[in-house]
Chimera marker file (.cmm) of the C-alpha trace (Angstrom):
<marker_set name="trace">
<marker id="1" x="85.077" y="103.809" z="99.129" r="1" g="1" b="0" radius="0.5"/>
<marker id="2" x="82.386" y="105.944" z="100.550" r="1" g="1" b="0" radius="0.5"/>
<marker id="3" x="80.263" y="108.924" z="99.603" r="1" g="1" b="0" radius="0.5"/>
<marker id="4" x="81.860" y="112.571" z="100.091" r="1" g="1" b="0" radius="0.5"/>
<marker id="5" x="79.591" y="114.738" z="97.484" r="1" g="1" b="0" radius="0.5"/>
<marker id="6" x="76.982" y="115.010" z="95.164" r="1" g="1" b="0" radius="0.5"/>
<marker id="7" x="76.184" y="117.722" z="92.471" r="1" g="1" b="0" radius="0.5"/>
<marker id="8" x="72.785" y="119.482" z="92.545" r="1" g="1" b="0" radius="0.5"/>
<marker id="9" x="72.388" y="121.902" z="89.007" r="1" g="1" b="0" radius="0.5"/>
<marker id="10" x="70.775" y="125.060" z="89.757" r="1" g="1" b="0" radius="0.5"/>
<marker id="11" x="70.008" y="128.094" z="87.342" r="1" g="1" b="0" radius="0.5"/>
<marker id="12" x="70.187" y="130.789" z="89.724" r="1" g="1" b="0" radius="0.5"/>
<marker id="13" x="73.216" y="130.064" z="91.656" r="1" g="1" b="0" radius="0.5"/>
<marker id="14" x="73.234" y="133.185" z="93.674" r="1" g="1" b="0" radius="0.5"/>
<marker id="15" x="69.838" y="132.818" z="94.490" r="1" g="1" b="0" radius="0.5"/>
<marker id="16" x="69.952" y="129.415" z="95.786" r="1" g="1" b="0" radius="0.5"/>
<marker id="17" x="73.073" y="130.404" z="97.552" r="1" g="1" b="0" radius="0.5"/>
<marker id="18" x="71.459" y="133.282" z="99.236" r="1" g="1" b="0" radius="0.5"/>
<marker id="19" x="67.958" y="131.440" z="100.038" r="1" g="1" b="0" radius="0.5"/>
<marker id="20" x="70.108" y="128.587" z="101.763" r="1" g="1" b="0" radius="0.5"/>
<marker id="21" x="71.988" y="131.173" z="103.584" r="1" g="1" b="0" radius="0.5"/>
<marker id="22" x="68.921" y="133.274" z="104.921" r="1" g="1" b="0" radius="0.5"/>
<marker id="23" x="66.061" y="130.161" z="105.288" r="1" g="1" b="0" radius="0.5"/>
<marker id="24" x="68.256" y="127.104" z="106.260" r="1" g="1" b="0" radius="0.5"/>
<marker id="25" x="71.112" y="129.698" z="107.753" r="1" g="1" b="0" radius="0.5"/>
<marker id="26" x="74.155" y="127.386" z="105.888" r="1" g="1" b="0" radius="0.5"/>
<marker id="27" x="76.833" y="129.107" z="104.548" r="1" g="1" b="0" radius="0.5"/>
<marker id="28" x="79.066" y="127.491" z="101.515" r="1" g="1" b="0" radius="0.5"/>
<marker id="29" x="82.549" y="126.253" z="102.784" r="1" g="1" b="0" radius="0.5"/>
<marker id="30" x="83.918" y="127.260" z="99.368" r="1" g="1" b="0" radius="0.5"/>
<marker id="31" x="82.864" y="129.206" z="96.373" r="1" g="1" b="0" radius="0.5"/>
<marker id="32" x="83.660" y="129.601" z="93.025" r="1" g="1" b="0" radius="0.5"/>
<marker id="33" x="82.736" y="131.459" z="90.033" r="1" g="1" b="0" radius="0.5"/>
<marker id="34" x="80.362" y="128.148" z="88.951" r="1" g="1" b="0" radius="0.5"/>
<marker id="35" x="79.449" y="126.526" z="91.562" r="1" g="1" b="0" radius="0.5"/>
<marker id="36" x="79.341" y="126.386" z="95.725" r="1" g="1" b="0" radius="0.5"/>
<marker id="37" x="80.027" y="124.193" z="98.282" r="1" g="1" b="0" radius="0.5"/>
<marker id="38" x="77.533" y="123.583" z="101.263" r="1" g="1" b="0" radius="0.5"/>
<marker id="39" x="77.871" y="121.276" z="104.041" r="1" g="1" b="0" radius="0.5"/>
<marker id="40" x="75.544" y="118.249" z="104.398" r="1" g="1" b="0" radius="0.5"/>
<marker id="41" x="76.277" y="116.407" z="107.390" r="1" g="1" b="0" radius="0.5"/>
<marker id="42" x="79.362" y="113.696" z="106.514" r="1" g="1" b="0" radius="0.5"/>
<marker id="43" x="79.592" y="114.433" z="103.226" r="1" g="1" b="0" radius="0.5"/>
<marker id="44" x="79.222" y="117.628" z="100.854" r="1" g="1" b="0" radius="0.5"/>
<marker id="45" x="76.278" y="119.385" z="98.492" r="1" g="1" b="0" radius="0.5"/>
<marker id="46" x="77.581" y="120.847" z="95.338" r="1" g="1" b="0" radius="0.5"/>
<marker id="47" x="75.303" y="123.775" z="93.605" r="1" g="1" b="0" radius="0.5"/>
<marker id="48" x="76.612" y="124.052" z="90.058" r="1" g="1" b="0" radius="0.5"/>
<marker id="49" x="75.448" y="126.908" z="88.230" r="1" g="1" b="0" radius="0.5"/>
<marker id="50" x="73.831" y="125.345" z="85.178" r="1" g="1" b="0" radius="0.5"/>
<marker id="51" x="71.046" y="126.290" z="82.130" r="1" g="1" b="0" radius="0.5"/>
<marker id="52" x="68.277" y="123.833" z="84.083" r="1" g="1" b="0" radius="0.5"/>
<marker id="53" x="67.580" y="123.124" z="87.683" r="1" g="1" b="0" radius="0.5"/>
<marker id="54" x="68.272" y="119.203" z="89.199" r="1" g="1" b="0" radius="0.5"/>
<marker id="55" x="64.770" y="118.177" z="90.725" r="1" g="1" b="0" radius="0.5"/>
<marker id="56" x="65.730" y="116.452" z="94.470" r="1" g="1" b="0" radius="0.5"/>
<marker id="57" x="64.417" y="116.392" z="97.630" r="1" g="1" b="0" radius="0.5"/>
<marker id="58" x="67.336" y="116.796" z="100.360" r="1" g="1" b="0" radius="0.5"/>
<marker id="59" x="66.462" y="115.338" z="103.640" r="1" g="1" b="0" radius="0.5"/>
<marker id="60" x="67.386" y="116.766" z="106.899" r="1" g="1" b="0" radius="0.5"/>
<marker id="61" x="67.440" y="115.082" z="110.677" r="1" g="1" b="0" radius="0.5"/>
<marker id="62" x="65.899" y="116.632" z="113.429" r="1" g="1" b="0" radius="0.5"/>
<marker id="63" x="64.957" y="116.220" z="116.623" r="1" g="1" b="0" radius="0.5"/>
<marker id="64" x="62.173" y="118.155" z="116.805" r="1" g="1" b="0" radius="0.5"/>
<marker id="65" x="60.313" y="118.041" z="113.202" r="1" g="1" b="0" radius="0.5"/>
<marker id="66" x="57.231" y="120.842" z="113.984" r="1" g="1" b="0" radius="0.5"/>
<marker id="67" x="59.704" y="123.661" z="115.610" r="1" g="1" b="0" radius="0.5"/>
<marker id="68" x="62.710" y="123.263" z="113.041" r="1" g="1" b="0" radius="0.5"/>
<marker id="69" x="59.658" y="123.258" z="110.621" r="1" g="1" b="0" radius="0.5"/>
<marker id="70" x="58.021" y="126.647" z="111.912" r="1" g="1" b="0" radius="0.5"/>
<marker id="71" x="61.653" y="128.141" z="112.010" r="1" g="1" b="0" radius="0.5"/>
<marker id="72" x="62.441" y="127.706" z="108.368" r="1" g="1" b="0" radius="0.5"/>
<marker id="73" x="58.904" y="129.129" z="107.974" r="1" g="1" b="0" radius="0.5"/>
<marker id="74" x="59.678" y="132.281" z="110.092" r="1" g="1" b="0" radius="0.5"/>
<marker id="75" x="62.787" y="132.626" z="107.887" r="1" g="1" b="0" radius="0.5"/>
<marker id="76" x="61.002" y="132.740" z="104.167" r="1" g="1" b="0" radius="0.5"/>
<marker id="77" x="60.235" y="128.700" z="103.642" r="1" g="1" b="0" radius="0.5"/>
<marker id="78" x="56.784" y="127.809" z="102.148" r="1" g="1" b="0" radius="0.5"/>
<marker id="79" x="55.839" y="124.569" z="103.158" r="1" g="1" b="0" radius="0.5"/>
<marker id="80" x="54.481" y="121.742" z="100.528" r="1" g="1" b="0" radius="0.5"/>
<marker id="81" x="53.473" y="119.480" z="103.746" r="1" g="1" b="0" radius="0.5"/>
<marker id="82" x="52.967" y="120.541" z="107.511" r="1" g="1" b="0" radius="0.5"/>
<marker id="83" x="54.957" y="118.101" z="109.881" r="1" g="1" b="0" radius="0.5"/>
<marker id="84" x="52.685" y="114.855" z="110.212" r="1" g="1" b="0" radius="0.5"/>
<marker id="85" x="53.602" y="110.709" z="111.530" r="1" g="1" b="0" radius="0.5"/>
<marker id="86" x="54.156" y="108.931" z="109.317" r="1" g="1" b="0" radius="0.5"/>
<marker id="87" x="53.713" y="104.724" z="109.266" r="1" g="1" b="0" radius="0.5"/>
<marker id="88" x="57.887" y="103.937" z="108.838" r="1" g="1" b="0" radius="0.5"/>
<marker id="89" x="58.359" y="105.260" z="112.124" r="1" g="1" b="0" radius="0.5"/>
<marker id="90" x="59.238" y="109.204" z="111.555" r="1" g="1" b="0" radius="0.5"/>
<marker id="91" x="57.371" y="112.846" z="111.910" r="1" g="1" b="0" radius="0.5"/>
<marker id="92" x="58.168" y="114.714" z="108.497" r="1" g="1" b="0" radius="0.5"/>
<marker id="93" x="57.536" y="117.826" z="106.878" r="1" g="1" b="0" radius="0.5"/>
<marker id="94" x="58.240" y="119.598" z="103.516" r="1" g="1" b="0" radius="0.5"/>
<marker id="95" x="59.205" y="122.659" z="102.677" r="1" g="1" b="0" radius="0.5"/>
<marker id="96" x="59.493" y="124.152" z="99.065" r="1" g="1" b="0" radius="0.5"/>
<marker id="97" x="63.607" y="125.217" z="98.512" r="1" g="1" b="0" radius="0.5"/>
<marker id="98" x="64.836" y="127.297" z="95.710" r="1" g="1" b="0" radius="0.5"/>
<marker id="99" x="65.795" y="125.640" z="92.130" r="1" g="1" b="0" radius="0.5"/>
<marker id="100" x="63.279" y="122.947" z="91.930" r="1" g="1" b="0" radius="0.5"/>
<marker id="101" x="64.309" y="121.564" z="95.160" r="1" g="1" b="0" radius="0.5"/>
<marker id="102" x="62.394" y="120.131" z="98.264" r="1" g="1" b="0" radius="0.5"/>
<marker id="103" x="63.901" y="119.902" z="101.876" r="1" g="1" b="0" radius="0.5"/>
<marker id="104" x="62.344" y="117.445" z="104.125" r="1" g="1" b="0" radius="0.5"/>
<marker id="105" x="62.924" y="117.778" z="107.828" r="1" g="1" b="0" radius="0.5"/>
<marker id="106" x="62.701" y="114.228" z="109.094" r="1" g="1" b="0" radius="0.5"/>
<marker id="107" x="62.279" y="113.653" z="113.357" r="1" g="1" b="0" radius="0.5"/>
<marker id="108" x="62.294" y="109.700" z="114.349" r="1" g="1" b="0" radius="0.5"/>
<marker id="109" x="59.305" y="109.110" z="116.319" r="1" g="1" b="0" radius="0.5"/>
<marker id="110" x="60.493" y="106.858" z="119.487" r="1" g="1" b="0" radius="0.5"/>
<link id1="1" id2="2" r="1" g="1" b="0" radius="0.2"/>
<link id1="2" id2="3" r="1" g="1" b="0" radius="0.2"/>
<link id1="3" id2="4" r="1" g="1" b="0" radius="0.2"/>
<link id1="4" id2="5" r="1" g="1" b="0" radius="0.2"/>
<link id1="5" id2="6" r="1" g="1" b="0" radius="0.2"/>
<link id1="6" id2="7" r="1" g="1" b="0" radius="0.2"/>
<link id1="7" id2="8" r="1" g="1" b="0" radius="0.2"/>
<link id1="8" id2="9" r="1" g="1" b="0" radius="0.2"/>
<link id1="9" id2="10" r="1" g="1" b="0" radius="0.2"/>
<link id1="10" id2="11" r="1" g="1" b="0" radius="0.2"/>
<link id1="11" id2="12" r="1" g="1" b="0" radius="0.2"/>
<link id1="12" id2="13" r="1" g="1" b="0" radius="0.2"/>
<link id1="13" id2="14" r="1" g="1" b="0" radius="0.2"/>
<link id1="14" id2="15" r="1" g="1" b="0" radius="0.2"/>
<link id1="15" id2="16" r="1" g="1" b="0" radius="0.2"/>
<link id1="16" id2="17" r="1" g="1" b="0" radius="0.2"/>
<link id1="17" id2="18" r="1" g="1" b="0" radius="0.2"/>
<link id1="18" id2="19" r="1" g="1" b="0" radius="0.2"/>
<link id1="19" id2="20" r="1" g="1" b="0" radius="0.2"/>
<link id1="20" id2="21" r="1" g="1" b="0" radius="0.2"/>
<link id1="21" id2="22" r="1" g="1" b="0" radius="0.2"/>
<link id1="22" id2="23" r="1" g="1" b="0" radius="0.2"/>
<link id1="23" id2="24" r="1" g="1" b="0" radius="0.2"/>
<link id1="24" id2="25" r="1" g="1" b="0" radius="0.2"/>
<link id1="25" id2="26" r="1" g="1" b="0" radius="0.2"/>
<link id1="26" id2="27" r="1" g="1" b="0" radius="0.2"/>
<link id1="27" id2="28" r="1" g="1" b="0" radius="0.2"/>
<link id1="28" id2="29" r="1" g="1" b="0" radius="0.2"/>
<link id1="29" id2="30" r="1" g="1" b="0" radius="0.2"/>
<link id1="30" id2="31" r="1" g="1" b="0" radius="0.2"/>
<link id1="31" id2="32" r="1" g="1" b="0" radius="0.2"/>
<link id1="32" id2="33" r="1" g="1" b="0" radius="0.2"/>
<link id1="33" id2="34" r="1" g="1" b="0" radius="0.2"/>
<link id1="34" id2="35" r="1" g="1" b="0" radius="0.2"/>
<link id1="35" id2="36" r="1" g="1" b="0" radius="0.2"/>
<link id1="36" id2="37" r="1" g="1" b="0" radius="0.2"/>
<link id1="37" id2="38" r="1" g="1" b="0" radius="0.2"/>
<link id1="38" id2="39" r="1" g="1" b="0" radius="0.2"/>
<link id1="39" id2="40" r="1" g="1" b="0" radius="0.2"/>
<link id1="40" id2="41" r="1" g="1" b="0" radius="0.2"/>
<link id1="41" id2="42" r="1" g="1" b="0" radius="0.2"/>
<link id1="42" id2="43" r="1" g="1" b="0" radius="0.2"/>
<link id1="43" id2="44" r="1" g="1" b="0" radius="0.2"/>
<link id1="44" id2="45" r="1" g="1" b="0" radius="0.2"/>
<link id1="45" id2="46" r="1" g="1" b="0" radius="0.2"/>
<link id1="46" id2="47" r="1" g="1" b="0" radius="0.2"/>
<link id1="47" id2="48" r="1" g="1" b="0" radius="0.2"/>
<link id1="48" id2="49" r="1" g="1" b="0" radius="0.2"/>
<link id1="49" id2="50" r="1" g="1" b="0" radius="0.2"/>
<link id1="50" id2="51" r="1" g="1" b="0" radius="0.2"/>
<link id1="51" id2="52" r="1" g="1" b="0" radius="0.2"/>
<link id1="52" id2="53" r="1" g="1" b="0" radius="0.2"/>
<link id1="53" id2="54" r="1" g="1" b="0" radius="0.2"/>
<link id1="54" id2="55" r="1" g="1" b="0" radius="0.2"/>
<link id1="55" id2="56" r="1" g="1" b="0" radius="0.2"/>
<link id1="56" id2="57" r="1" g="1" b="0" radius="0.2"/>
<link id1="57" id2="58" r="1" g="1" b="0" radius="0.2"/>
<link id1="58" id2="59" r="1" g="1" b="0" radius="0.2"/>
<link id1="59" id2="60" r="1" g="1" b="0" radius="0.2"/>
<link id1="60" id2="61" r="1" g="1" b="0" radius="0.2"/>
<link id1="61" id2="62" r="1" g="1" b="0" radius="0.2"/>
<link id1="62" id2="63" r="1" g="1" b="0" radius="0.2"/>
<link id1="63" id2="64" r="1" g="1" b="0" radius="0.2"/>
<link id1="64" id2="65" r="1" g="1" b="0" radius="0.2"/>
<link id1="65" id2="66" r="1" g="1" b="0" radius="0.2"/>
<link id1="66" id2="67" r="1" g="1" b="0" radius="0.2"/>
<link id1="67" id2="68" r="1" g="1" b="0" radius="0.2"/>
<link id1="68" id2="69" r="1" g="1" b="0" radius="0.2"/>
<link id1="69" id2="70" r="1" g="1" b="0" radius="0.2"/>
<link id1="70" id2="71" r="1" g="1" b="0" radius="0.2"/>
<link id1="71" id2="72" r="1" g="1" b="0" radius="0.2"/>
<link id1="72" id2="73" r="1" g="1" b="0" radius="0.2"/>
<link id1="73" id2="74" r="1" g="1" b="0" radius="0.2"/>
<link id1="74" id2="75" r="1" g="1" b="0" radius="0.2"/>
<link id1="75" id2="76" r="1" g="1" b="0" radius="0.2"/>
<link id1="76" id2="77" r="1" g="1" b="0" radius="0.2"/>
<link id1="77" id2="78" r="1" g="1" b="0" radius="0.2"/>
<link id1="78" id2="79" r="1" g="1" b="0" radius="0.2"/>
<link id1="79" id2="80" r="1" g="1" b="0" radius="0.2"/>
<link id1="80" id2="81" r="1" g="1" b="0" radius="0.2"/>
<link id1="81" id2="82" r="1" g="1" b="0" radius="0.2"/>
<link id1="82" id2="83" r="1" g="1" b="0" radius="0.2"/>
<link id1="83" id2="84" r="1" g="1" b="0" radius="0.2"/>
<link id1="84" id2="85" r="1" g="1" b="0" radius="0.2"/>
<link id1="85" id2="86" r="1" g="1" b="0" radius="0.2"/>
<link id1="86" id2="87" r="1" g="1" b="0" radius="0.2"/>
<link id1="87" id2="88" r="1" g="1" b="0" radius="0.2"/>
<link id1="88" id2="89" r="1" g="1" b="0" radius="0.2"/>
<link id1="89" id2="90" r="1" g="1" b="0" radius="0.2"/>
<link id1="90" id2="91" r="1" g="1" b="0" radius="0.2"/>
<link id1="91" id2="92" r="1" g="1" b="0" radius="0.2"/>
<link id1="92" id2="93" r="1" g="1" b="0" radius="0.2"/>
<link id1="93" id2="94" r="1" g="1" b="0" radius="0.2"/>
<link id1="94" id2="95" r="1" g="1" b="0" radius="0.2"/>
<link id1="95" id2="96" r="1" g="1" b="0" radius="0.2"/>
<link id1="96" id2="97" r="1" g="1" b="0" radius="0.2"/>
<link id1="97" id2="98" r="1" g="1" b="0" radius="0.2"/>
<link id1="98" id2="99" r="1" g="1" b="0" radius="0.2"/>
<link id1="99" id2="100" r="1" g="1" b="0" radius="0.2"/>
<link id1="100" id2="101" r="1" g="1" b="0" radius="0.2"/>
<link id1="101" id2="102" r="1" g="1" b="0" radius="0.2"/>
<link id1="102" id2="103" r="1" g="1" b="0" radius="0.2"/>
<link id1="103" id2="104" r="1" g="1" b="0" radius="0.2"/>
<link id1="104" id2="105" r="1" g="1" b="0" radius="0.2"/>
<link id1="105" id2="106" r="1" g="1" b="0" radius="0.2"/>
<link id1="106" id2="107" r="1" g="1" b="0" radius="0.2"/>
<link id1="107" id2="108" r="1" g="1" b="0" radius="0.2"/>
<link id1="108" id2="109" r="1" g="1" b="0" radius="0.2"/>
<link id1="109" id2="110" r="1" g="1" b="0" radius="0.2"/>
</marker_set>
């Protein structure tokens, strides 16, 4: 068996929906009445509308960690930490998402 989803809990489904949309520019790939589908690489993120938010940090690849950074910026991100090296190896930044969430952009330094 492998991995294929997990379930994030969000308040303000339409909210998140439309934050993810404008800021990260991801669409879902399905939508229902309580919850949305987004892609996430090989496997799936599922918003569920819910009375609480789900506290997580959801970590993204790129390639370039200070210009993917400065784009979600341009788009209505607030970051928590500007892109810095860190010891394991990788350039990171984080950027505050909707719902209690965090987004890390993660670049490996070669």
């Amino acid at each position: 068996m492998k991995g294929n989803h997990f379930h994030i809990c969000v308040r303000d489904l339409e909210t998140t929906l439309s934050w993810f949309e404008r800021v990260w520019q991801l669409l879902p790939t399905h939508k229902g009445k309580t919850f949305a589908v987004l892609p996430f690489g090989s496997i799936q993120l599922v918003f569920d509308a819910s009375n609480q938010d789900s506290l997580a940090t959801l970590g993204f690849d790129s390639d370039n960690c200070d210009r993917d950074c400065q784009s979600v910026v341009e788009r209505g991100a607030t970051v928590v930490e500007e892109p810095a090296d860190r010891s394991w190896g990788v350039r990171v930044a984080y950027v505050k998402g909707p719902a209690g969430l965090t987004l890390e952009i993660e670049q490996p330094l070669h």
